[in-house]
N, C-alpha and C positions, 0 to 999 in steps of 0.2 A: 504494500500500500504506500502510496509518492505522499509525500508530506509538505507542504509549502510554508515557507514562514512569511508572514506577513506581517507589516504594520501596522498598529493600532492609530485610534485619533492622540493617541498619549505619546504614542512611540514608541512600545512596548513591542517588544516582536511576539509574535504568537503564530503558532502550530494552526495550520485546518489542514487534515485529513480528507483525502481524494473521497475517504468512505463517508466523513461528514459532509462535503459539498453533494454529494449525490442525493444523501437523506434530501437537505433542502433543497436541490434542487426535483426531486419526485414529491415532496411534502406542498411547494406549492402548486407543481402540476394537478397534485389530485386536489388541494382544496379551489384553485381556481375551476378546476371540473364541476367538483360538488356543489361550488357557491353561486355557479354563474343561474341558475331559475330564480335565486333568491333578488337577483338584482334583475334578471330578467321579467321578475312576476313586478316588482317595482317601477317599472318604465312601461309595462302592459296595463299594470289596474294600478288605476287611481286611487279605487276604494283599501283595495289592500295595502296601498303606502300611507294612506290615510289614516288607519286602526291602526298601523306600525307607530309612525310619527304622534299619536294619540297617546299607546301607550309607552312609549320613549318618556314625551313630555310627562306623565303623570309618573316616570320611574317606577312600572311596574315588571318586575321581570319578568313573572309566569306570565303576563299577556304578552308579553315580548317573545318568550320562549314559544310559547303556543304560536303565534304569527309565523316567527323563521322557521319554526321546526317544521309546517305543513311543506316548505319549499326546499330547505335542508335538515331532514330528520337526522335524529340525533346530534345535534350539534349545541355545543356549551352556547352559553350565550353573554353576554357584559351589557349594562345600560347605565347611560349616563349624559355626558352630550351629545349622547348618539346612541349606537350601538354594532356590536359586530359580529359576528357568526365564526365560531371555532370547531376545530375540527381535534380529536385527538387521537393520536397515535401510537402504539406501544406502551399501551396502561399509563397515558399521561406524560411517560418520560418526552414525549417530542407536541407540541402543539401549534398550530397554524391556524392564525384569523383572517380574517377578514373584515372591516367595518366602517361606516358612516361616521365622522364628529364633526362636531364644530363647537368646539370648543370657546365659553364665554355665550355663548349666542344661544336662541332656538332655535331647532330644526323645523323646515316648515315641504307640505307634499311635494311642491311641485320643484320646487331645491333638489332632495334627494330622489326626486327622480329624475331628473337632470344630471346629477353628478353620476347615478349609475347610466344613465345612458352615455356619458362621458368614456367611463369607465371599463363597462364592459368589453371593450375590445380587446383592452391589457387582461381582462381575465381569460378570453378567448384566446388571445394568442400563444399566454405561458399554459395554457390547460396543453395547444395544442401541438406547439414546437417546444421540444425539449431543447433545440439551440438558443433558442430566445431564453427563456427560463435559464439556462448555463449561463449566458450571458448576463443577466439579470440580477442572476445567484453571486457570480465574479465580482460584479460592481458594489455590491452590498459585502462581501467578505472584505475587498480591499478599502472598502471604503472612499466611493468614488461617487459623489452625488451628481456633478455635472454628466458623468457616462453616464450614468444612469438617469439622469433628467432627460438625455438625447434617446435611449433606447424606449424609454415611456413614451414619449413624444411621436418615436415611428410608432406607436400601436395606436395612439389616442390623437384624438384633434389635440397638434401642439399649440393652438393659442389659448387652451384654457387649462391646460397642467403648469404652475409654476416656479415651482420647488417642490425638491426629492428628496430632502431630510432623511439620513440612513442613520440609525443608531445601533444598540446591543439587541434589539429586539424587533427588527425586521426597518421597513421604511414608511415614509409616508407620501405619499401625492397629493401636493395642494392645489385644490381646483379651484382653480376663480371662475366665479359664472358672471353671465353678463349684466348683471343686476349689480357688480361687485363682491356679492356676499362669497364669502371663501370658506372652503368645507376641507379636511384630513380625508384622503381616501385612504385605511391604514392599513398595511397588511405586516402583520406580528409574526415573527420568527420566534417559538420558545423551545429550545433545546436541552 
């Protein structure tokens, strides 16, 4: 097994394993798979983003759960300035999200459905090219926001993704919609 040492944002070098970039990169492939009806029933029914964003705003989980889970069953779920759909893997040791914030603000229907229709084509593409996803996976290991602002950009309309914030736990895409209002599109690496 090849071993890479990489840089950290500290400047620490650190080990990733050929065998860990593979987890994450098959870990987002399949949760981009599982997630993409959930954003797709979002940008289809109104009424369905509307109960979502209902029970967001009111912080209810179980109506939160019950909502995503009809589109991705069995999937953990977080609510807060948003919310996001996880997936778990190997009895929790590896877990992959997905999810809407916006952090400070409310979340309002026709926002996030806009941002998943933004969106969905980055989850279509790494469901669908393991090269993209390698690619994807690379940029967030080395820690590389600009490559990775430019590889989002070929999936998604680039005038409305603006930054690609990467951290210890996956990255974010910030979406500005034309109204200005800006939303986290987040996808969580937990290993």
């Amino acid at each position: 097994m090849g071993i890479r040492r990489l840089r950290s944002l500290s400047g620490r070098k650190k080990a990733v394993t050929a065998q860990r970039r593979d987890v994450i990169i098959q870990g987002l492939r399949i949760t981009s798979r599982r997630t993409m009806p959930l954003y797709r029933r979002i940008v289809r029914d109104r009424n369905y983003a509307a109960q979502l964003v209902q029970a967001v705003q009111a912080l209810s989980l179980e109506r939160v759960e019950t909502i995503i889970r009809m589109e991705v069953p069995g999937a953990m779920v977080s609510v807060g300035a948003g919310f996001d759909a996880c997936l778990d893997f190997d009895n929790g040791d590896r877990e992959f999200c997905v999810g809407i914030f916006r952090p400070g603000e409310r979340i309002h229907t026709a926002q996030i459905r806009l941002v998943s229709r933004i969106m969905l084509p980055l989850l279509r593409k790494m469901a669908n090219s393991r090269q993209f996803t390698a690619k994807v996976t690379d940029t967030i290991i080395r820690r590389q926001p600009a490559a990775l602002l430019r590889l989002v950009r070929s999936a998604v309309n680039p005038a409305r993704v603006i930054a690609t914030p990467i951290d210890d736990f996956g990255f974010v895409c910030v979406v500005k919609l034309p109204s200005g209002a800006r939303y986290n599109f987040v996808v969580t690496i937990l290993l």
